[in-house]
C-alpha positions in Angstrom: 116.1 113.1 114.5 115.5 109.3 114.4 111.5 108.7 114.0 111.6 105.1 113.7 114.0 102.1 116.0 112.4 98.8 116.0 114.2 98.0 119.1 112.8 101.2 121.0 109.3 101.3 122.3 106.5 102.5 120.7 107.6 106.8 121.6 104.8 109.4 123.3 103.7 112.0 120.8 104.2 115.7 122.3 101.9 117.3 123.8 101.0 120.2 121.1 100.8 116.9 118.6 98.0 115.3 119.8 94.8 115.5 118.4 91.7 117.1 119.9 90.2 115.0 122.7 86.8 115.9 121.7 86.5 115.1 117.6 85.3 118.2 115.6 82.0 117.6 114.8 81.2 116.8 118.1 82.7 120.4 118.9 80.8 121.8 116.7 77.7 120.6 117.3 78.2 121.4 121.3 78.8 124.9 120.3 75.6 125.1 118.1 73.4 123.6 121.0 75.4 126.2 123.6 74.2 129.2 121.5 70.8 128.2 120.4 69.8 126.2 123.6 67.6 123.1 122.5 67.3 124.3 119.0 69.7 122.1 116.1 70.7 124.5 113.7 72.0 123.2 110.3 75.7 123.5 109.5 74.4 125.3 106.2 72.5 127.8 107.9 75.6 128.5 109.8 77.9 129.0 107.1 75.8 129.9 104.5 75.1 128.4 101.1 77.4 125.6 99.9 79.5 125.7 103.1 81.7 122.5 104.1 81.7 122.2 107.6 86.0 121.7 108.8 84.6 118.4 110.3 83.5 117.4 106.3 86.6 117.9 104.6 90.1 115.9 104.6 93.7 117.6 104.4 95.7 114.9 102.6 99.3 114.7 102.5 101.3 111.9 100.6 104.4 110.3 100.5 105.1 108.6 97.1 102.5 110.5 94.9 103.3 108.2 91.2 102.2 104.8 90.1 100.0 103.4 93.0 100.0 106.5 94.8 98.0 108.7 92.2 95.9 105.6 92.4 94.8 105.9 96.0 95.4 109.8 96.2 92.8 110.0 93.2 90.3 107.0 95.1 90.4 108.9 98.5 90.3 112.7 97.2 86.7 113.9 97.0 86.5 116.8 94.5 85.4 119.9 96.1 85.3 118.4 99.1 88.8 117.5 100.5 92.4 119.2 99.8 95.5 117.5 98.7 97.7 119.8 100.7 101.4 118.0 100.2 103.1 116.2 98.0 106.1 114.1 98.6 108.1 111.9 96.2 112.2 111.0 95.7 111.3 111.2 91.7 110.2 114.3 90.2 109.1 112.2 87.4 106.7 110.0 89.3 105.6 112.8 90.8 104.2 114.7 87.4 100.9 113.6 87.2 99.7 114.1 91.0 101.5 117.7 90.3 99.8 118.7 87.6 96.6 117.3 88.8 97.0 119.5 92.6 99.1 122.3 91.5 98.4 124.3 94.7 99.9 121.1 96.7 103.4 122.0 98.0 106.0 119.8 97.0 108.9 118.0 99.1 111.2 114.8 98.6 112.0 114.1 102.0 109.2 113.3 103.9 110.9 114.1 107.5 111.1 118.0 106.6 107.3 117.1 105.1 106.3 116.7 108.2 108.3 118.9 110.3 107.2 121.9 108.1 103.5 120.5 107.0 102.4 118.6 110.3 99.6 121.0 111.8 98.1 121.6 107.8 97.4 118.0 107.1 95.0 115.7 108.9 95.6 112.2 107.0 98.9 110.5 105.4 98.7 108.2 102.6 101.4 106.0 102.1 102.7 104.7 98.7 106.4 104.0 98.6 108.4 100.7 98.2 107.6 98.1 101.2 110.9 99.2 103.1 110.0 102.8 103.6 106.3 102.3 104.7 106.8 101.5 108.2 109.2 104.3 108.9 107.0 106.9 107.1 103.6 105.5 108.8 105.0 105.6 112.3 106.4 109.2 112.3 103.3 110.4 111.1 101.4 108.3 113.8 103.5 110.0 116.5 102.1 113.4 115.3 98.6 112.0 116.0 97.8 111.5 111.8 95.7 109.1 110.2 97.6 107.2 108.0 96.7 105.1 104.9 99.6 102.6 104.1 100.3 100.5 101.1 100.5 96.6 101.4 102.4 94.9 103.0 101.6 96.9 105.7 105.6 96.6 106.9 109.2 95.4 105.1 109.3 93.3 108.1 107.4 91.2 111.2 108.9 93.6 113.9 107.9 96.7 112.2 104.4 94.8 111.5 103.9 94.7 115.7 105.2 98.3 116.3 102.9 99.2 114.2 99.5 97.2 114.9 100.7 98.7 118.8 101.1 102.4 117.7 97.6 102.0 116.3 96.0 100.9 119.4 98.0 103.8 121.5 97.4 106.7 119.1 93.7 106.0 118.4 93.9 107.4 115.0 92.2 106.2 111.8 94.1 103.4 109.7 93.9 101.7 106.7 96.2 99.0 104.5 96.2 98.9 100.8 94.5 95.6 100.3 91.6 96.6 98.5 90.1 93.2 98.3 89.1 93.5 101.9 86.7 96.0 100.8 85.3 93.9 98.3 81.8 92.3 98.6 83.3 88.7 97.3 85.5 88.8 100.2 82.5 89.5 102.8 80.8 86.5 101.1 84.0 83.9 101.9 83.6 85.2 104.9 79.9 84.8 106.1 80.0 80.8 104.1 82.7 79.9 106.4 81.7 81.4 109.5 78.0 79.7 109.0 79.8 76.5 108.2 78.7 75.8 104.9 81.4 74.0 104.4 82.7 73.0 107.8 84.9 73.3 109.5 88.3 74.3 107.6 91.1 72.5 107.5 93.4 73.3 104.9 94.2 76.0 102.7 95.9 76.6 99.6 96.6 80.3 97.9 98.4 81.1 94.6 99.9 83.5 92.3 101.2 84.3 88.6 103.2 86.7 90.1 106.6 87.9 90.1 105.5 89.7 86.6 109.1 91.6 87.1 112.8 90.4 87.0 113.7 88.2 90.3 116.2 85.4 90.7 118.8 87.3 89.2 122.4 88.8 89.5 123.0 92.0 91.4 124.5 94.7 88.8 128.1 95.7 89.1 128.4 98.5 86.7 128.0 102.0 88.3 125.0 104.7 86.8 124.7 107.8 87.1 121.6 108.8 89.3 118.8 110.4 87.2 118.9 114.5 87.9 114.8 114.1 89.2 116.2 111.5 91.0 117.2 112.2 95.0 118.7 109.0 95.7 120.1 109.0 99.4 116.3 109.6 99.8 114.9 106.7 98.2 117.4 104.1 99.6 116.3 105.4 102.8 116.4 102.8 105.6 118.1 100.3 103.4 122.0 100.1 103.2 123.7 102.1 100.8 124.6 100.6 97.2 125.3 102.5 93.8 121.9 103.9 91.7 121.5 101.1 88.8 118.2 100.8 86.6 117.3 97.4 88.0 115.9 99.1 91.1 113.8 101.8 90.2 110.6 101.9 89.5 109.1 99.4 90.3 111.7 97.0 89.7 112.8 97.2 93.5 109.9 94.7 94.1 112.4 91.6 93.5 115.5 92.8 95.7 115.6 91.3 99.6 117.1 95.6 100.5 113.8 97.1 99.4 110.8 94.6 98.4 109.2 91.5 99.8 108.6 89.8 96.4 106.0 88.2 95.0 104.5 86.9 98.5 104.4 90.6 99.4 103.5 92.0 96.7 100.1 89.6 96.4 99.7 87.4 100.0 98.0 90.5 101.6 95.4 90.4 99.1 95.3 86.5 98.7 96.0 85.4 101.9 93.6 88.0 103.4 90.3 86.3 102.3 91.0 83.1 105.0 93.0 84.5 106.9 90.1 86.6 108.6 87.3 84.3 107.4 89.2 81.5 109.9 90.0 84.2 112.6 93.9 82.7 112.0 96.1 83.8 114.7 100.2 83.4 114.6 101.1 80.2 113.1 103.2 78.1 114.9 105.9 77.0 112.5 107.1 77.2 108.8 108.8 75.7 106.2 110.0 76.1 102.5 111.4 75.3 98.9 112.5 77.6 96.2 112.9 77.7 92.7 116.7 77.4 91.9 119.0 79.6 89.4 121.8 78.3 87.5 124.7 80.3 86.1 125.5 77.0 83.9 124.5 73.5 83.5 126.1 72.2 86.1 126.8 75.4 88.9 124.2 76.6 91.0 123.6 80.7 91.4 124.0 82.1 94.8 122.1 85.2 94.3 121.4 86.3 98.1 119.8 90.0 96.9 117.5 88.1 94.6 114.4 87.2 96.0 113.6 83.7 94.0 111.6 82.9 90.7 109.2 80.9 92.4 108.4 79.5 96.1 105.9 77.0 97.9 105.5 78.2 101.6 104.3 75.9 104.1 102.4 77.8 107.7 101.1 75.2 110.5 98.1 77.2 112.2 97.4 75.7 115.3 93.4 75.0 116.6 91.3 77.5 117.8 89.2 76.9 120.2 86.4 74.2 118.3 88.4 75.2 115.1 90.6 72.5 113.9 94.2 73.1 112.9 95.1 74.6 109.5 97.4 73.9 107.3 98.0 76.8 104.7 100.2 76.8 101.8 101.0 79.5 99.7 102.7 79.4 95.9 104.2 82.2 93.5 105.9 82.3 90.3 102.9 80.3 88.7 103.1 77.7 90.8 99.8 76.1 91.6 98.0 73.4 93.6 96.4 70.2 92.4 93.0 70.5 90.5 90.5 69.5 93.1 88.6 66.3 92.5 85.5 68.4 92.0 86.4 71.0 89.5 85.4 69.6 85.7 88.2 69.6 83.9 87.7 72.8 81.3 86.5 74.4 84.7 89.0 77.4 85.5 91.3 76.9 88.6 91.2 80.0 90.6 91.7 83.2 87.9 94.5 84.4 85.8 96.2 86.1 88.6 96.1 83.2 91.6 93.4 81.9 93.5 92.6 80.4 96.7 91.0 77.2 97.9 89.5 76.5 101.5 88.8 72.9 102.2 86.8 71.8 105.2 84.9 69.0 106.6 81.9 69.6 104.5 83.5 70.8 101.3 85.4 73.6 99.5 85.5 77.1 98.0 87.5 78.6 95.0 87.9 82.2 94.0 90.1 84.0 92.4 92.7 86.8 93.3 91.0 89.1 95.9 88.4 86.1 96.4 87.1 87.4 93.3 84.2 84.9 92.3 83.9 82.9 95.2 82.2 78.9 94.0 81.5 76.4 96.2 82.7 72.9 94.9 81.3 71.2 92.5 80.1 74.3 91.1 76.7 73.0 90.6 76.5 73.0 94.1 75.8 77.0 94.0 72.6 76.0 92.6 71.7 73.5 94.9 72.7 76.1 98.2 70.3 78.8 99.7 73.4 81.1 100.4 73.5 83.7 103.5 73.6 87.4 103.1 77.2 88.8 104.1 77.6 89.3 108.0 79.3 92.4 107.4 77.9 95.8 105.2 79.1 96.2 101.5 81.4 99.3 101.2 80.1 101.8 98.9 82.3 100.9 95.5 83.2 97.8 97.4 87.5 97.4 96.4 87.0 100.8 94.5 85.9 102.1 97.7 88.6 101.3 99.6 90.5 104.2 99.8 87.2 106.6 100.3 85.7 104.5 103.1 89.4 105.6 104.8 89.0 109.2 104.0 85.6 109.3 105.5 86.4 107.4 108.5 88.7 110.0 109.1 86.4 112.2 109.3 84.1 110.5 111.1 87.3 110.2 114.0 88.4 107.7 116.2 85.9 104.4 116.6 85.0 104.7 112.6 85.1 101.0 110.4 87.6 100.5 107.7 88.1 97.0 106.3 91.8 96.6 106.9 93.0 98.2 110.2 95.9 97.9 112.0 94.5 95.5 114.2 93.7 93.2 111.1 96.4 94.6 108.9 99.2 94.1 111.1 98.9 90.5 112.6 98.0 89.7 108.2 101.4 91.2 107.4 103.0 89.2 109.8 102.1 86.2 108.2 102.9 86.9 105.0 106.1 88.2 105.5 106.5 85.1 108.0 107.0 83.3 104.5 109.7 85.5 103.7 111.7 84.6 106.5 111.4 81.3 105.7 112.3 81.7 102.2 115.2 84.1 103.3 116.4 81.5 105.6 116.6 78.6 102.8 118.8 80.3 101.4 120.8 80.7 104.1 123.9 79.2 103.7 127.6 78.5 105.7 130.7 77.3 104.8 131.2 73.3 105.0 134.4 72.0 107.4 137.0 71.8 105.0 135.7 74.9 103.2 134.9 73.4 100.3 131.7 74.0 99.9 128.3 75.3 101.6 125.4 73.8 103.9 122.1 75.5 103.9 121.0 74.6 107.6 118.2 77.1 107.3 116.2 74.4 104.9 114.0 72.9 107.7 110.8 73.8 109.4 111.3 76.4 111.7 109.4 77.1 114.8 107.7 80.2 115.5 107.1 81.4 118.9 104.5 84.5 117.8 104.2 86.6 121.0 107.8 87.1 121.3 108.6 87.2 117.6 111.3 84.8 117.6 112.0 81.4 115.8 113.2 79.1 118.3 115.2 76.3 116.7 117.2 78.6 114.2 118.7 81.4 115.6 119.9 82.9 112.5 116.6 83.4 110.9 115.9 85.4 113.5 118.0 88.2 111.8 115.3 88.8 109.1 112.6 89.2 112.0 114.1 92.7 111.7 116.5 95.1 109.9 119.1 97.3 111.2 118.4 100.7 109.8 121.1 102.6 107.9 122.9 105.1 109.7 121.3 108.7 110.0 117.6 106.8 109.1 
């Protein structure tokens, strides 16, 4: 059965798979009052000692269960509260750990027989596979009416990014992405001084990262391995097109290849890009443009390595004004690229942290932080001293980043209506963004053969104009073809 066509709409779950019209608790405590008239009657009283009402306690399934996914199983799991019910990885050996820790969890390595054998013992989904599997696996679990928890990015690409933010709306369930940072109380701080205008209004920003710390910007391996025994590997290619098991993909590694990661942009613009992204309220930029870092085979012949996302890249985005807000121009640099110093950071003053950094400049000055807006400053520095700050617009989330993961798990509980920090809504227009740089990037590396066919042009290496409600770049066709992917066959 297919679960997931970017070109099909958004599909209507089955009857038998939607949830409860009326949430649990609220069932619950109708009941009570039914019985006992006006009287309340405690859930404790009802059960007994150390009962946990069904309305308290999560059933958690999750796809991708090593690495980052014992992280957030382990962050939203509350000990003798909730149940880790499934388990579902391609690798037996990223799966140890989250086995030995859940023994009673059953155990799969394809998700779709997960769900079609699992779906009406598990309440919530968390996500934690490579970037080209999540929307796939998020969306058929949506359609059975779960609440799904989903790695960043949110989506492999912008299409799936949409389908998604519009399943969210029609399935009412609870969601969350993996940016942590969003939880964090440094990012509700960036936040609340731009939105009281201590520094004007914005006008430019400027985001940064050490990362790739893994292998990009190089040559596709030709030599054939065999595929691990723990391995299923038809399973964790997935959605992607088929090509031979090698070492250079897995684990981890897949982050620099164009078939299953979003390099370093993906892999750190959701948590960098996040912090002004919602502190301006930024909606679809309005064009984009490019440069990479190049790869040589030799002194004098440039690498064409098109499965290779590149060592480094400076993104360009063009946001256009909102309403009193002025335009914004954003740019956005990997592989240890970064900005200027500004004029009013000392000079043995840090620039961002050792992982990236952001800086919003506006009419009345600037802020720097660090990855995850991590330590916000205004500029000069002094000036933090000089400034009676606001408190945060929005509430601090219990373990602020830490939290992340529980404030989803108990928002499931809570149903339909309950807060997280990075929903769909905000999640999905984010990841468009970001992997908006992508298809830029993708596209400078475009290239066709000259005339005499002699050589190549690269007529993707321009700015390209984005036309955000219809998802389509309007003065280079052929980018469009990394708006969205074809799936493989069967997937």
């Amino acid at each position: 059965m297919e679960l997931f066509n970017e070109s099909a709409p958004v599909p209507q779950p089955l009857p038998e798979q939607c949830a409860d019209s009326l949430p649990r608790r609220a069932f619950l405590q109708r009941s009570v009052l039914a019985a006992a008239g006006w009287m309340i009657v405690p859930r404790h009283v009802l059960g007994g000692k150390g009962f946990i009402a069904p309305s308290d306690k999560l059933d958690i399934a999750a796809v991708g269960a090593g690495g980052k996914g014992m992280v957030n199983l382990s962050h939203a799991y509350k000990e003798g509260i909730d149940n880790i019910v499934v388990l579902c990885d391609v690798d037996d050996r990223q799966a140890q750990e989250a086995r030995t820790t859940w023994p009673k969890a059953r155990y799969y390595k394809d998700y779709r027989r997960m769900l079609d054998k699992e779906a009406r013992k598990i309440d919530a989904v968390i996500v934690s596979t490579p970037d080209h599997m999540h929307a796939p696996i998020a969306l058929a679990a949506m359609q059975l009416g779960k609440h799904v928890y989903v790695e960043k990015p949110l989506t492999y690409t912008i299409s799936e990014a949409r389908q998604l933010t519009e399943a969210a709306k029609k399935y009412k369930i609870v969601t969350q992405m993996g940016n942590q940072g969003s939880s964090g109380d440094d990012t509700r701080m960036i936040e609340t001084w731009v939105q009281k205008g201590l520094i004007g209004d914005v006008h430019t920003v400027q985001c940064w990262t050490n990362r790739p710390v893994w292998p990009q910007g190089i040559p596709t391996p030709k030599e054939k391995q065999p595929v691990p025994a723990e391995v299923d590997w038809n399973q964790w290619l997935g959605v992607a097109p088929f090509r031979e098991y090698h070492e250079a993909y897995m684990p981890f590694r897949w982050r620099g290849w164009w078939d299953f990661g979003t390099g370093a942009l993906g892999d750190m613009g959701c948590h960098i890009m996040d912090v002004p992204f919602r502190a301006l309220k930024l909606g679809y930029p309005e064009s984009v443009e490019c440069s990479v870092g190049s790869v040589y085979q030799d002194f004098f012949k440039e690498a064409y390595l098109p499965d290779s996302c590149p060592p480094s890249s400076v993104v360009h985005l063009k946001f256009p004004a909102r309403g009193n807000q002025p335009a914004v121009d954003f740019t956005w640099s990997d592989g240890g690229i970064q900005p200027k110093r500004p004029d009013e950071l000392l000079p043995d003053e840090p620039l961002g942290d050792e992982n990236g950094g952001m800086i919003l400049a506006g009419t009345k000055g600037k802020i720097m932080a660090g990855m995850w807006g991590r330590k916000p400053t205004l500029l000069p520095t002094s000036r933090m001293a000089e400034t009676t700050l606001p408190a945060a617009v929005l509430p601090s989330v219990e373990g602020g980043s830490e939290g992340h993961q529980q404030q989803w798990a108990k928002a499931c509980k809570q149903g339909k209506g309950a807060y997280t920090s990075s929903p769909f809504e905000v999640a999905g227009p984010l990841t468009e963004t970001v992997i908006m740089g992508n298809l830029a990037v993708r596209s400078y590396n475009y290239r066709q053969p000259t005339a005499d066919g002699q050589g190549f042009v690269y007529p993707g290496r321009k700015k390209l104009l984005w036309d955000g409600p219809n998802t389509k770049i309007t003065n280079f066709d052929e980018a469009n073809q990394f708006v969205k992917r074809t799936y493989r066959t069967g997937w």
